[in-house]
C-alpha distance (Angstrom), angle and dihedral (degrees) to the residues before:
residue distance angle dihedral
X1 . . .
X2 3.84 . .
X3 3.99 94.4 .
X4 4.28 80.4 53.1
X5 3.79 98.8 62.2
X6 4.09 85.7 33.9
X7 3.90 85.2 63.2
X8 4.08 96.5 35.0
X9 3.86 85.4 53.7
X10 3.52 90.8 47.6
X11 3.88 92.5 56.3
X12 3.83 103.5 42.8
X13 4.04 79.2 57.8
X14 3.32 90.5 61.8
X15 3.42 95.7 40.3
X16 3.43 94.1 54.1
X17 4.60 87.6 44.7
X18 3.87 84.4 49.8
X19 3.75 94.9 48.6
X20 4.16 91.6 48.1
X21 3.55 92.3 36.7
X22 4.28 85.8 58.6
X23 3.36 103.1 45.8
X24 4.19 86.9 50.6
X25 3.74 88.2 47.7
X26 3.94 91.2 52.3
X27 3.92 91.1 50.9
X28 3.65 92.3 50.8
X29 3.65 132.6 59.6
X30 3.92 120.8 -102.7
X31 4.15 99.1 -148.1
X32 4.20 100.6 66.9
X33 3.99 94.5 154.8
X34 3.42 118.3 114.0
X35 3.84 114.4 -105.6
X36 4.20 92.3 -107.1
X37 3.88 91.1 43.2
X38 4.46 112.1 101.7
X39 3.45 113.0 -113.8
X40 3.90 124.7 -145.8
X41 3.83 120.0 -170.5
X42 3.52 121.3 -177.0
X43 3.66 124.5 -177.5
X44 4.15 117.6 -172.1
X45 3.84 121.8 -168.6
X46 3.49 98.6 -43.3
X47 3.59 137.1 87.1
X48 4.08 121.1 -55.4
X49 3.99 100.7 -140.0
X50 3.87 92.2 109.2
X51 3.84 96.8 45.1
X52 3.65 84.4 54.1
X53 3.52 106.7 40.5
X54 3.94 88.3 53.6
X55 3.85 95.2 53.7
X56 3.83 93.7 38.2
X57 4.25 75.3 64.2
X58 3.88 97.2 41.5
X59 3.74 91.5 54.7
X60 3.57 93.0 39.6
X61 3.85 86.6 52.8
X62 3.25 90.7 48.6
X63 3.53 103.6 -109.6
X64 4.01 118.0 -159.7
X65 3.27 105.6 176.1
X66 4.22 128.6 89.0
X67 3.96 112.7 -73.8
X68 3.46 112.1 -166.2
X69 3.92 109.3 -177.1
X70 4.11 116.0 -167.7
X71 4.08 119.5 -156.0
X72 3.99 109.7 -164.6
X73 3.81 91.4 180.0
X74 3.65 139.8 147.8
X75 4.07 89.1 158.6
X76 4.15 107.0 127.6
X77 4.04 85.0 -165.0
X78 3.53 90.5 62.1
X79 3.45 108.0 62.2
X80 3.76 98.5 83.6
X81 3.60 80.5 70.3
X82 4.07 98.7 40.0
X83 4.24 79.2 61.2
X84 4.26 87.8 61.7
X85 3.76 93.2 51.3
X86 3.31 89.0 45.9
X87 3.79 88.9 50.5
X88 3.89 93.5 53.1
X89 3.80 94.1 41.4
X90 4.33 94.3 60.3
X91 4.01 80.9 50.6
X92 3.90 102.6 56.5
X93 4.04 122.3 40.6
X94 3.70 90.4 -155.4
X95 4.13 93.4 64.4
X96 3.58 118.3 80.4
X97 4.27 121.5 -178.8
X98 3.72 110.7 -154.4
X99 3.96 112.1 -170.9
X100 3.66 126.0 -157.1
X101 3.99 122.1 -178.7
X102 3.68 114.5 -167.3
X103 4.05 90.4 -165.6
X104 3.60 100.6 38.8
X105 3.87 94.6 43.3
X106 4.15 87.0 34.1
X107 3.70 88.5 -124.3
X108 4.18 126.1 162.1
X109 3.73 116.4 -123.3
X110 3.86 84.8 -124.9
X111 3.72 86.8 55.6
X112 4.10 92.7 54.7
X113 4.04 89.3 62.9
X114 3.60 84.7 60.7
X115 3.29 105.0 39.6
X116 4.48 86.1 56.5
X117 3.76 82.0 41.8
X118 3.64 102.6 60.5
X119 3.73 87.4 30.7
X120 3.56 95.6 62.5
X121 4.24 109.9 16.6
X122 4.00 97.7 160.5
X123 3.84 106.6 52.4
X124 3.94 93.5 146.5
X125 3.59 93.6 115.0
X126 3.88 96.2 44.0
X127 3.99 137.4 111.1
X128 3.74 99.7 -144.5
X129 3.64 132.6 -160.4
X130 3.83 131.9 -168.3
X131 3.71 133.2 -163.9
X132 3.93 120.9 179.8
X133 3.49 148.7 83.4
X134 3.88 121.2 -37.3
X135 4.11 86.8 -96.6
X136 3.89 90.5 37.7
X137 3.82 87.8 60.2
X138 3.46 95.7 44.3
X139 3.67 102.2 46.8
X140 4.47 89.5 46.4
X141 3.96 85.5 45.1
X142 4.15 93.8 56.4
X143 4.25 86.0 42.0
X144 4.30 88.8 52.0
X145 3.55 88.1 43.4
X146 3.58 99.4 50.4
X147 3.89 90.2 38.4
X148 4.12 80.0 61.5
X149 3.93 107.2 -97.3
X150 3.47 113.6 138.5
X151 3.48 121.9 -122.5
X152 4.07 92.8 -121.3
X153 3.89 75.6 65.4
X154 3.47 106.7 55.0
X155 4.00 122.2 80.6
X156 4.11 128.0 -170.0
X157 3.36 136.4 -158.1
X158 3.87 113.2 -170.3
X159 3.76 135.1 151.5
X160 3.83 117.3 -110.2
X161 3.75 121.2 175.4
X162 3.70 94.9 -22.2
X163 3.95 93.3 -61.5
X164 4.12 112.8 106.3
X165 3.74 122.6 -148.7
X166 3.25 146.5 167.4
X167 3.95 125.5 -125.7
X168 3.71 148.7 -170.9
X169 3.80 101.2 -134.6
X170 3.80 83.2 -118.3
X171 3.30 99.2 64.9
């Protein structure tokens, strides 16, 4: 009984975190990379909103630098969104959309770290953000990492007990 309330304590915390950490996120602005800096966005299984609200503000910052966005989706209810991206990819030469479907392509999750890995081995110089499940995020955070992003560098979106935020990793 007393390991019970432990763990419902533990989640109205972060409940309460998640709900402070939102309403911060939504005063602030997602892009914070300077306009020279690469951009990586990578967006597992889960819905594309953040991915595209953070280049809708690097373009409309007038972002120079290389933006390299990653889709690791196999979600049908997504791809009215996969059709915007598209959309603001043909209109900027410095935004590339790279698309990676573990079912269609028969592909391991394990295998997907890899594949961003070798696709993109010096990320030291990179403002990175990261869309995806809890493990999704975790997983792509260790690959940046070791690739050589700092952690001041890498951003998440996840969903957490039905509240959606946006973090620095050292948070």
């Amino acid at each position: 009984m007393t390991s019970i309330k432990v763990r419902y304590a533990l989640q109205l915390k972060l409940k309460e975190r998640s709900k402070r950490v939102s309403n911060e996120s939504k005063r602030r602005h997602l892009y914070q990379a300077n306009s020279d800096q690469p951009l990586l966005l990578i967006s597992g299984d889960t819905t594309l909103s953040p991915i595209i609200g953070v280049l809708k503000e690097a373009l409309e910052s007038r972002h120079v630098a290389p933006i390299e966005i990653v889709l690791v989706s196999s979600n049908k209810s997504e791809q009215y969104r996969v059709k915007v991206l598209q959309d603001l990819v043909s209109e900027h030469v410095n935004v590339k959309l790279h698309f990676v479907s573990p079912k269609r392509e028969k592909i391991a999750m394990e295998d997907i770290y890899k594949i961003v890995g070798s696709k993109f081995p010096i990320l030291n110089k990179h403002q990175i953000y990261l869309s995806g499940s809890t493990d999704f995020i975790s997983n792509m955070r260790t690959v940046c990492f070791i690739n050589g992003a700092s952690m001041r560098h890498i951003y998440f979106y996840s969903e957490i007990n039905d509240y959606d935020y946006l973090l620095n990793a050292e948070c």
